[in-house]
TORDREN-574878 format. One record per residue (C-alpha): x, y, z; residue in one letter; residue number from 1. Coordinates in pm, whole numbers, plus 32768, in hexadecimal, padded with zeros to 4 digits. Each point is the difference from the previous one (the first is absolute). Example, Ala and Ser with C-alpha at 12.3 -4.5 7.8 and 13.67 -1.06 7.14 Angstrom:
2
PT     x     y     z  residu  num
PT  84CE  7E3E  830C       A    1
PT  8089  8158  7FBE       S    2
//
This chain:
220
PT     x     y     z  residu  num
PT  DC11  416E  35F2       X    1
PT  7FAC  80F5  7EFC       X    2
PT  7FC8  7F45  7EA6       X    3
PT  7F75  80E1  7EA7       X    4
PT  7EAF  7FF7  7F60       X    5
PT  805D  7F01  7F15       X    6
PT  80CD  7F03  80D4       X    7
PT  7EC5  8015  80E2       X    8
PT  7F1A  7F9F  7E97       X    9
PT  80D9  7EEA  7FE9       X   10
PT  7FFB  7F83  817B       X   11
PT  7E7B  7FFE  7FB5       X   12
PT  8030  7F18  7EB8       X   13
PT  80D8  7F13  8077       X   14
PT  7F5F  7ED1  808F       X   15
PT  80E5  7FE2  813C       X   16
PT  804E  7E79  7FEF       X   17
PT  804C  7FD3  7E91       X   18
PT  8076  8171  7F9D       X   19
PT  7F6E  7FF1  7EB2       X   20
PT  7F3A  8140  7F99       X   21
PT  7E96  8048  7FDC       X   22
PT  7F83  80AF  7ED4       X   23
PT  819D  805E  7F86       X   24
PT  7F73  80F1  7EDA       X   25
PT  7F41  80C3  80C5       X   26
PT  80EF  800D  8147       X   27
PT  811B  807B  7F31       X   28
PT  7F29  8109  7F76       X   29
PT  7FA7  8072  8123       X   30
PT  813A  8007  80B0       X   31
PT  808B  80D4  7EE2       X   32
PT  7EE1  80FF  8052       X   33
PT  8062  7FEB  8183       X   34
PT  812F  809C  7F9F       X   35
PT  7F63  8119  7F60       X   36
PT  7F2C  801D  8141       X   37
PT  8105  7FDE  80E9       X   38
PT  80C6  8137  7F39       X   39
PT  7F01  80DC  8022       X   40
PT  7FC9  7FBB  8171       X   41
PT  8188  8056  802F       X   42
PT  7F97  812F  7F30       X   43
PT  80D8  7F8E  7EE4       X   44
PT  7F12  8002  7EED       X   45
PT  7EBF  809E  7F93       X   46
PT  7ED6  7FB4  7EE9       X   47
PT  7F8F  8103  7F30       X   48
PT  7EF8  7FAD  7F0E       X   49
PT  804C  7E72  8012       X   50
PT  818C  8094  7FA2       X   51
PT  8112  7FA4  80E7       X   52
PT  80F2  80F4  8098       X   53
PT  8115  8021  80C7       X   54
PT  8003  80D7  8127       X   55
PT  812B  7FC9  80B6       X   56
PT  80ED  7F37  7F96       X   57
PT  80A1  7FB8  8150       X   58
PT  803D  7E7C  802A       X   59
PT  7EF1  7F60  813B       X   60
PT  8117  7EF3  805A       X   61
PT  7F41  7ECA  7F83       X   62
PT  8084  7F4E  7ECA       X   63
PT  7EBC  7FC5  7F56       X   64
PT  7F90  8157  8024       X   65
PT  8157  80CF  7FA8       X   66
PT  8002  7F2C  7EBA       X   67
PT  7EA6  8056  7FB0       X   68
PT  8015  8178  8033       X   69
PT  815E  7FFD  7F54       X   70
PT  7F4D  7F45  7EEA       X   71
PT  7EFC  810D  7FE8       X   72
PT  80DE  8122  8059       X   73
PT  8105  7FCA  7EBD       X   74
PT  7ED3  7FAA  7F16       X   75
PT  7FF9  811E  7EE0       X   76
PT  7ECF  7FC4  7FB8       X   77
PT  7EDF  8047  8109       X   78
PT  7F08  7EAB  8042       X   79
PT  7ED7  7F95  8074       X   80
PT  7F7E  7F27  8121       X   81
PT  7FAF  7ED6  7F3F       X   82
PT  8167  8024  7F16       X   83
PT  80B0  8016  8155       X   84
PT  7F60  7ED3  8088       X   85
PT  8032  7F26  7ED6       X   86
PT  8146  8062  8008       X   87
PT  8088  7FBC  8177       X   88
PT  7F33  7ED6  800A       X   89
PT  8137  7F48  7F24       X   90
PT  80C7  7FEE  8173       X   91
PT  7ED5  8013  80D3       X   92
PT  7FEB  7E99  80B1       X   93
PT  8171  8023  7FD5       X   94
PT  806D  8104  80D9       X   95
PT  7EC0  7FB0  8111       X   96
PT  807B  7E9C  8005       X   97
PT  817B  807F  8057       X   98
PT  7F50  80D6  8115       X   99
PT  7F44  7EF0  80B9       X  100
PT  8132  7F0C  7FDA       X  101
PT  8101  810D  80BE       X  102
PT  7F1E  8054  8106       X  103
PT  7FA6  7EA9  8048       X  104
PT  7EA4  7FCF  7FA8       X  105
PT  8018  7F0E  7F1B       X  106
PT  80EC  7EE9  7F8D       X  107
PT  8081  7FD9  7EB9       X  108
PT  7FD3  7E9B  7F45       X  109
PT  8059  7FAE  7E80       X  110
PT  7F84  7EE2  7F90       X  111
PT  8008  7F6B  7E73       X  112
PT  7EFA  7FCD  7F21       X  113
PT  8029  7ECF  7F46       X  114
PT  815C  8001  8065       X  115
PT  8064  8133  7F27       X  116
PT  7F5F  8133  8060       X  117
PT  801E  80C0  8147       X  118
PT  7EDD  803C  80D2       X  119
PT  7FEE  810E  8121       X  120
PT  7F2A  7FB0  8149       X  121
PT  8022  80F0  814E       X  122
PT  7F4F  7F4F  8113       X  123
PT  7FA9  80CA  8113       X  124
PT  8137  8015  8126       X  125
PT  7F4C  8111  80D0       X  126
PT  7E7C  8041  8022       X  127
PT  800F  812E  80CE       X  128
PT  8035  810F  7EEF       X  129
PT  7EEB  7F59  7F26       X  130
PT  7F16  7FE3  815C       X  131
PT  7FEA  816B  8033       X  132
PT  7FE3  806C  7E94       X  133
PT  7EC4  7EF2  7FF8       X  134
PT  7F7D  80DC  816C       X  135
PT  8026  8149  7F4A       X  136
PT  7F39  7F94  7ECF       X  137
PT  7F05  7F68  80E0       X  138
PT  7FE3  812E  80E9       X  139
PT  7FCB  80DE  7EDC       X  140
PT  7F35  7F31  7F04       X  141
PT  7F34  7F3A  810F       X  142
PT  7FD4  80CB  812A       X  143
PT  7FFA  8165  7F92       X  144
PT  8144  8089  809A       X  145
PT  80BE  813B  7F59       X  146
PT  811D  7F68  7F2D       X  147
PT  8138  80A9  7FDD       X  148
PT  80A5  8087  7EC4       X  149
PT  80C8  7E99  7FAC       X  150
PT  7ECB  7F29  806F       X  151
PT  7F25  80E6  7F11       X  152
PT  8122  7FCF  7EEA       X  153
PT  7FD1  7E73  8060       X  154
PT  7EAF  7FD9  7FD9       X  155
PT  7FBE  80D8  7EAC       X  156
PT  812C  7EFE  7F60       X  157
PT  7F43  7EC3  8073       X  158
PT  7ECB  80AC  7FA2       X  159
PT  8079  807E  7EBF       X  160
PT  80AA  7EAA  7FA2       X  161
PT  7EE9  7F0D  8076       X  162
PT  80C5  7FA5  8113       X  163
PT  7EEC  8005  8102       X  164
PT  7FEF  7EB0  802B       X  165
PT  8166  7FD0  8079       X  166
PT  7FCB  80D7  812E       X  167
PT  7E69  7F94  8054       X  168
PT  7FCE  7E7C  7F5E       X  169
PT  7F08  7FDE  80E6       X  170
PT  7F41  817E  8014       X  171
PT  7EFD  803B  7F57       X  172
PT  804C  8069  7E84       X  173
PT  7F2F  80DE  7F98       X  174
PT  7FE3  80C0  8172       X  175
PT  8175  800E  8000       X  176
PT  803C  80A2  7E8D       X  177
PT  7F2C  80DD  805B       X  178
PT  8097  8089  812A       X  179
PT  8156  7FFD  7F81       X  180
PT  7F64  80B6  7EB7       X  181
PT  7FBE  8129  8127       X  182
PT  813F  7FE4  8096       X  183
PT  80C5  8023  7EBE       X  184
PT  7F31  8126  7FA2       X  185
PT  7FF7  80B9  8147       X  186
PT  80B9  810D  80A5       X  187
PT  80D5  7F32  80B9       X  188
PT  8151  80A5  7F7A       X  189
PT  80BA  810C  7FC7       X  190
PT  7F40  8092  7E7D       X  191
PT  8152  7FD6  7F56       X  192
PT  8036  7E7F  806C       X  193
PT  7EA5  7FFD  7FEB       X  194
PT  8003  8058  7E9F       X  195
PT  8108  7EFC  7FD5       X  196
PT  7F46  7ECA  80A8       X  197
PT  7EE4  8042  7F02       X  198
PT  80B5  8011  7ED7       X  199
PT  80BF  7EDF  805E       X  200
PT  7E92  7F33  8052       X  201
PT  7F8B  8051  7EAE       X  202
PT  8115  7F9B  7F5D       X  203
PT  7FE2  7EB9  80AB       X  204
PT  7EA0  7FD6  7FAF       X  205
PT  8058  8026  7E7F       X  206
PT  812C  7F4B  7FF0       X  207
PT  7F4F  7EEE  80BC       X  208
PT  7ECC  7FF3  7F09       X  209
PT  80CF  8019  7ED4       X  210
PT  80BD  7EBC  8062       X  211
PT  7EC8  7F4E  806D       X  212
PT  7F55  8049  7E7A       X  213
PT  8174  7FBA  7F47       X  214
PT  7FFA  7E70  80CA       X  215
PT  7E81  7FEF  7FAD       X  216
PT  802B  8067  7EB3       X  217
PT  817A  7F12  7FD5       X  218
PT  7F63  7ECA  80C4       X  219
PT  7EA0  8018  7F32       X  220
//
């Protein structure tokens, strides 16, 4: 079953009985900047000095993604990494949730907070799609294998977002940042996705940091 970047980031949140989301800021970011990823893979966009660009404007055939690169494609104004990230990140969960719940991953539950508000869980329905995106992170990250250009793209989100921990609770922290730090930056892919994948990381990493000092500063 072939699932996206982000609809994978979201399998790894989810704790599988209760379907409530680990670390939701975070997640949605990066699934915004798996679509950016995922676009340049399908050689759909490229990154220019942090600026986003269309390359071809051809749709890939996946909701998420066409509305993305049509997003970016009628834009007049050109934007960077960061600005598209913040941006997508509005219907992130949104659209990766939809994704799971038609190919049968996960079950949708709404529930009522205090009687009034709606609440969205997804417990897990299938574990097989999440299963082998956990053995591709492992054989990359753990035991040295060659990753391939989406398991690259996977690990530099997760790595970028300070994700880590959803994929390897139980690895060793410090041993594991590292290695995906190497992966992220290495020659894994093509230069122009690449390119992409980096930009996107650093992104991450500031949008990340910037939220973590706004809730210390708010909550001190």
């Amino acid at each position: 079953m072939e699932t996206t970047l982000g609809e994978q980031l979201l399998l790894l949140s989810l704790d599988d009985k209760s379907g409530v989301a680990r670390e939701p800021a975070n997640v949605a970011a990066a699934i915004a900047g798996a679509s950016l990823v995922e676009l340049a893979i399908a050689g759909r966009i490229a990154v220019d000095g942090d600026i986003v660009s269309v390359t071809d404007s051809t749709p890939v055939g996946l909701p998420s993604l066409d509305d993305a690169l049509s997003a970016i494609a009628d834009y007049k104004k050109p934007g960077k990494t960061a600005d598209w990230i913040e941006y997508l990140k509005k219907d992130a969960v949104a659209a990766a949730s939809k994704g799971l719940v038609d190919e049968g991953l996960v079950r949708e539950e709404t529930k009522k907070v205090l009687g009034l508000f709606p609440v969205h869980r997804y417990p897990e329905a299938d574990s097989s799609v999440e299963a082998a995106v956990l053995e591709r992170l492992e054989a990359a990250v753990l035991h040295g294998e060659e990753p391939q250009e989406q398991t690259v793209g996977l690990i530099a989100l997760l790595h970028g977002a300070g994700l880590a921990k959803l994929a390897f609770p139980a690895a060793d922290k410090p041993l594991v940042e590292a290695r995906m730090a190497v992966i992220a930056q290495g020659q894994w892919a093509a230069p122009a996705v690449r390119q992409v994948i980096q930009a996107a990381q650093q992104a991450l990493t500031a949008i990340v940091t910037t939220t973590v000092i706004t809730s210390a500063i708010v909550g001190s």
